[in-house]
C-alpha angles and dihedrals in degrees: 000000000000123000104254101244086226105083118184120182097163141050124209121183099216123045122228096183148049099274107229081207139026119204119206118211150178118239097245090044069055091091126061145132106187127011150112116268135195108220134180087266098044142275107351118189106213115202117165125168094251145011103286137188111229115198130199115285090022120129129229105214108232119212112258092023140302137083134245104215104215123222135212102238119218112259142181105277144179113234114208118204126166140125089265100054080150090057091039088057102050093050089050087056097047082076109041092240110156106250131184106214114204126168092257101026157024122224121195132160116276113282123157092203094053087049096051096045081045090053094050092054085053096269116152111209137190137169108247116172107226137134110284121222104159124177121294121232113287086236097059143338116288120030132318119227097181149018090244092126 
């Protein structure tokens, strides 16, 4: 196996500069802390010094200059649609089910039990294949994994 020519060691969540590559991936590809890409510009090794969230429109720092912008990729979803988007919610994050929140609608991964639960409390669901970008943890940006705040 040959050494990617692309290197990143760091993750910003905001670019400064024109990416010379974009990477699409999934939520949960999202987090990484070591592992061998395909970008728009070839084989990129990410390493970075511990597990990170990275979230869409972030940029991996690429040894000797430059930035990979990274994508949310479109994935099977579960829409989430109802006259009580508020209660829904709650009940999604009771447990601590990832959740994208938007005015008319909740997205969540795929989960038969949820959708059921969801359809007993008057949800109307439905898979739709889009790019997923749920809320982050209320202690911090990414996910949170633990309680440890």
């Amino acid at each position: 196996m040959t050494t990617p020519r692309l290197i990143a060691r760091q993750y910003h969540a905001h670019g400064h500069d024109t990416p010379v590559a974009e990477i699409a991936l999934s939520y949960d590809d999202r987090f990484l802390r070591r592992k061998v890409l395909e970008t728009s510009a070839g084989e990129m090794l990410v390493d970075l010094p511990q597990t990170t969230s990275l979230d869409h429109g972030g940029v991996l720092l690429l040894e000797g200059g430059g930035e990979v912008t990274v994508i949310a990729a479109p994935e099977p979803l579960l829409e989430i649609t109802g006259s009580d988007l508020v209660r829904l919610a709650w009940h999604i994050g009771n447990r601590h089910t990832p959740c994208q929140i938007e005015p008319a609608r909740l997205l969540i991964k795929p989960d038969h039990v949820i959708a059921e639960m969801l359809s007993l409390l008057g949800a109307e669901t439905r898979q739709v294949t889009e790019p997923f970008t749920p809320e982050g943890g209320a202690y911090g940006h990414g996910r949170t994994h633990s309680h440890a705040h």
